[in-house]
C-alpha atoms as one frame of an Amber mdcrd trajectory, in Angstrom:
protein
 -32.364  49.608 179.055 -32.029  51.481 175.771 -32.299  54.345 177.609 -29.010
  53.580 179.651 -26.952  52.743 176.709 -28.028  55.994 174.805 -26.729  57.800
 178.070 -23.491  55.929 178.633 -23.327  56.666 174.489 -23.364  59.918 175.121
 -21.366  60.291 178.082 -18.328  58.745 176.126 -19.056  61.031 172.948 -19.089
  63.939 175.483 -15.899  63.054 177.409 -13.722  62.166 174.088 -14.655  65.324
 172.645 -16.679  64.363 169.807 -19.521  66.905 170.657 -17.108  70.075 170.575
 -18.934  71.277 167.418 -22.220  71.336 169.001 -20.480  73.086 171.940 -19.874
  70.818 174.478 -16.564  70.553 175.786 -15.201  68.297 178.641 -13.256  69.367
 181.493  -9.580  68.451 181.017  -8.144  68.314 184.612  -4.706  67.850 183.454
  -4.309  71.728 181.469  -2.309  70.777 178.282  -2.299  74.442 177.678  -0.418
  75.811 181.049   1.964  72.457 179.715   2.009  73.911 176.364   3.265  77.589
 178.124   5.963  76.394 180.309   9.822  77.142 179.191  12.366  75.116 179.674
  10.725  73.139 181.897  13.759  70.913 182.402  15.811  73.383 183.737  13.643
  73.373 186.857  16.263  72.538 190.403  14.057  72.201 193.371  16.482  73.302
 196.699  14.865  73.382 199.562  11.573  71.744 199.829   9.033  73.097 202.261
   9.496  71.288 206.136   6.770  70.826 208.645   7.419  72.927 211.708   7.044
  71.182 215.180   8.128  73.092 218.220  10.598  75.422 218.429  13.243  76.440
 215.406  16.600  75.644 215.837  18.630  78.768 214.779  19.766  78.419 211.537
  23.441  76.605 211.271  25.789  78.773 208.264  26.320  75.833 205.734  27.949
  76.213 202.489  25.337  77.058 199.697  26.131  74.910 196.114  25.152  76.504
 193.328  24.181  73.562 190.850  25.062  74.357 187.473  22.374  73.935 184.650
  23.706  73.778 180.922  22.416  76.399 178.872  19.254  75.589 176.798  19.594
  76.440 173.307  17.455  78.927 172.260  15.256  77.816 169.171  15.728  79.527
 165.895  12.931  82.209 164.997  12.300  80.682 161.998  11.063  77.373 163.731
   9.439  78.769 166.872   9.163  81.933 167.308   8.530  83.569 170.786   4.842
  84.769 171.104   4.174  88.561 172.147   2.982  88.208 175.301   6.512  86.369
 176.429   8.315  88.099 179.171  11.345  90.015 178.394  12.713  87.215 181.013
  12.905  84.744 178.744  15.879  85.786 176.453  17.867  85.531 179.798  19.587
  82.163 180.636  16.917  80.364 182.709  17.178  80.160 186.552  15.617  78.643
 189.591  12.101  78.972 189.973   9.276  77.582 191.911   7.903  74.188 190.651
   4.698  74.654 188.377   1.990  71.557 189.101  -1.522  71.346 188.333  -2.719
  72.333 192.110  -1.721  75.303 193.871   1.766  73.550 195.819   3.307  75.257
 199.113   6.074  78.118 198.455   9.350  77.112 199.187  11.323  78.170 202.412
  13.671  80.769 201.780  17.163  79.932 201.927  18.708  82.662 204.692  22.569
  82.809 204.302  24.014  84.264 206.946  25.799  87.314 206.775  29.927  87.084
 206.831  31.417  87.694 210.325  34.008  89.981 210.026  36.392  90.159 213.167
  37.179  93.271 214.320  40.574  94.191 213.696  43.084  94.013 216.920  44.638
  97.137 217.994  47.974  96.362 219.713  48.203  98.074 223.173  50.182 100.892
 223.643  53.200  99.725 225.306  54.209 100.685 228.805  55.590 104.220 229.864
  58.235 101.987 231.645  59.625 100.451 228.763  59.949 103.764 226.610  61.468
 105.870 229.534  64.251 102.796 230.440  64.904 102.942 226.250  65.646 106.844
 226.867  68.924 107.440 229.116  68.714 109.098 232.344  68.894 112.904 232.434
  70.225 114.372 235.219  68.238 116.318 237.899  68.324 120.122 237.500  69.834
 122.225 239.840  67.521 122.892 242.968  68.029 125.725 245.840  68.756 124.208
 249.853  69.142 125.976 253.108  70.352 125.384 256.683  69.313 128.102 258.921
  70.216 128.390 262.554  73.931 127.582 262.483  75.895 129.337 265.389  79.582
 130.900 264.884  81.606 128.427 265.137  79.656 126.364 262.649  79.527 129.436
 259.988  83.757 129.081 260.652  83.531 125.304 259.772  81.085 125.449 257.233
  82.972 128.503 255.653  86.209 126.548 255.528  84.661 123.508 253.944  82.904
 124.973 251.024  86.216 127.110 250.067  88.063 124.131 249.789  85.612 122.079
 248.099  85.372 121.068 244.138  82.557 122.320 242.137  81.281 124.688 244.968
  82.932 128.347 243.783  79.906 130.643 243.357  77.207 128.226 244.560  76.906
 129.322 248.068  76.470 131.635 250.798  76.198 132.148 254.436  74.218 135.466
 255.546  73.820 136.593 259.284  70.928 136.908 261.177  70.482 138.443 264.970
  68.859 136.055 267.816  67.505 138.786 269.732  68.152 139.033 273.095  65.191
 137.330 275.947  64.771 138.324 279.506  62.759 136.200 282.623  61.242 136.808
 285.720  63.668 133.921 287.454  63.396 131.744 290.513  66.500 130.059 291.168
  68.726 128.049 290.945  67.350 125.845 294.044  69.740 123.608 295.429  68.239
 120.308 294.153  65.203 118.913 292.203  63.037 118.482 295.228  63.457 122.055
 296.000  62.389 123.193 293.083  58.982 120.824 292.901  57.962 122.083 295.869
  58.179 125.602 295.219  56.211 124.442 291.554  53.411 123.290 293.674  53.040
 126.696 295.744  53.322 128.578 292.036  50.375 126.008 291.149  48.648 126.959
 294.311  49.238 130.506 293.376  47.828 130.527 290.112  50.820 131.816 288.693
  52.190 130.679 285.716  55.991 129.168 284.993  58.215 126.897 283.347  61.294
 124.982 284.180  64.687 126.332 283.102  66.655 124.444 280.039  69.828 127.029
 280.015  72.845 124.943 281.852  73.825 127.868 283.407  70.423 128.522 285.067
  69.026 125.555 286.325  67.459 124.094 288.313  65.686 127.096 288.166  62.236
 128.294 286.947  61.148 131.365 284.737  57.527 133.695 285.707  57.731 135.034
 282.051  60.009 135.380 278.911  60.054 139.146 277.531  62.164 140.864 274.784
  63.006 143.861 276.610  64.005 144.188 280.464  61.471 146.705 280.930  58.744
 144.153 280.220  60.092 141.955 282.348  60.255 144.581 285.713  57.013 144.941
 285.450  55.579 141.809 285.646  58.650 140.919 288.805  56.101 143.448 290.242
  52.961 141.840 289.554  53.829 138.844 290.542  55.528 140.330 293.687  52.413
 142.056 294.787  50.889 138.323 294.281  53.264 136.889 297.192  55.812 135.351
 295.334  59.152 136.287 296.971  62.839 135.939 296.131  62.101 136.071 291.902
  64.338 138.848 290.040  64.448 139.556 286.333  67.544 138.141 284.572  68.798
 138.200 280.492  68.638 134.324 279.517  69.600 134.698 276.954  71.827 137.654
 275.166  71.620 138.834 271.044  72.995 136.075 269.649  74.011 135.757 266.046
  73.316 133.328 263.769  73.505 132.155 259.880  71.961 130.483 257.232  73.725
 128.543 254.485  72.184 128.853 250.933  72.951 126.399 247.844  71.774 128.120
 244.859  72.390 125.463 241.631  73.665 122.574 243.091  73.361 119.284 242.406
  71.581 116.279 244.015  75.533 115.010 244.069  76.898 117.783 245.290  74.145
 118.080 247.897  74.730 114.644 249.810  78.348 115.180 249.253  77.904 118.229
 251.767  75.852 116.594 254.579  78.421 113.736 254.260  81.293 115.657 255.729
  78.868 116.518 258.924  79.646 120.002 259.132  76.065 121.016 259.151  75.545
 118.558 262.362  71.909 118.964 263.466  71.080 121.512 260.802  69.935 119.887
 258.234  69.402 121.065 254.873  65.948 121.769 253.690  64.412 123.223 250.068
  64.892 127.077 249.836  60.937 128.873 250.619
């Protein structure tokens, strides 16, 4: 029994600290000197606090961060406390958020992630349409452009000529210039007295194996032609070849004699002036057509 209240004697010596100056010390959970070391302890704002994670994170949603605002400490004079050596160079700054100091080791905040500012892309206006800026701008004429009717026959060159003299605007923007149709010879069968004639003798041509074609001159038909030849002499010979073939009654005849013609040039006229001219019909069937 003495024993036990020696020990327990001892014990509370030991944890009180009355045995420090034989060198034993107690173990003080509680650190008064990391208490003694902290600055400004009061000045400690805790913002985010570390969350559990359970299943999958949400992205984070941009919220508006609040800066709290923490009245300046005063800073002691040196004479009453003055900063030990080993104090970071820190210190003489105004204090700002840190991490919460406790006795045990606690969990590191979550960083705050504020999201970077989305900055629209500026908006280019379109380019407006072609349409719009060419109905703004007012309409220039066409330029002049070259035309031609070829093929006209005398008495057309007579009308045309008399038209164009008389006409406004035209002085110096024409011309008519004469060509020669030459002259075309056939090997001719004809004229039969009707169409039935002439079908019939087709068929023995057929049977023949001689070639022809039907006659479109009025003054020929109905008739048909063995041939068509520039010169006479190319057409006697082939009345004999065809002759020596069995065909009787053909002869060679001139269908069609050196005919002239002309051709109508506008040189600088206008689009106006153009339709103006095929409105008065004197060009009939000839139309007129962009110069080559």
């Amino acid at each position: 029994m003495l024993l036990l209240v020696l020990a327990n004697l001892a014990y509370w010596a030991y944890t009180r600290g009355h045995l420090e100056a034989v060198g034993l010390v107690p173990f003080d959970p509680r650190e008064p000197h990391r208490l003694a070391a902290q600055v400004a302890p009061e000045a400690l704002v805790v913002l985010n606090p570390a969350r559990p994670v359970s299943g999958p994170v949400p992205a984070p949603v941009p919220e508006p961060v609040t800066e709290s605002v923490t009245e300046p400490v005063p800073e002691p004079a040196p004479e009453a406390t003055p900063m030990p050596a080993s104090a970071p160079a820190e210190a003489l700054a105004p204090p700002a958020p840190a991490m919460p100091t406790a006795p045990a080791a606690a969990p590191e905040s979550a960083p705050v992630e504020v999201p970077a500012p989305v900055v629209a892309a500026p908006k280019v206006a379109a380019p407006a349409p072609a349409t719009s800026a060419a109905a703004a701008l007012p309409a220039r004429p066409v330029p002049p452009t070259c035309w031609q009717a070829t093929g006209l026959t005398k008495p057309q060159e007579i009308l045309v000529r008399a038209a164009l003299d008389h006409m406004d605007g035209m002085a110096g923007l024409w011309r008519l210039t004469e060509g020669v149709l030459p002259a075309r010879w056939i090997v001719y069968l004809g004229p039969f007295p009707n169409e039935a004639a002439m079908q019939q003798r087709r068929a023995e041509l057929r049977q023949a194996n001689v070639e022809h074609r039907a006659i479109t001159t009025p003054s020929l038909t109905p008739g048909l032609a063995l041939g068509t030849f520039s010169t006479q002499q190319a057409a006697e010979r082939t009345l004999a070849t065809v002759t020596r073939q069995g065909v009787s009654g053909a002869r060679v005849m001139q269908e069609r004699p050196d005919t002239p013609l002309y051709t109508l040039t506008l040189e600088g006229v206008t689009d106006a002036q153009r339709r103006r001219i095929e409105a008065t019909g004197i060009l009939r069937d000839r139309p007129l057509q962009r110069c080559p």
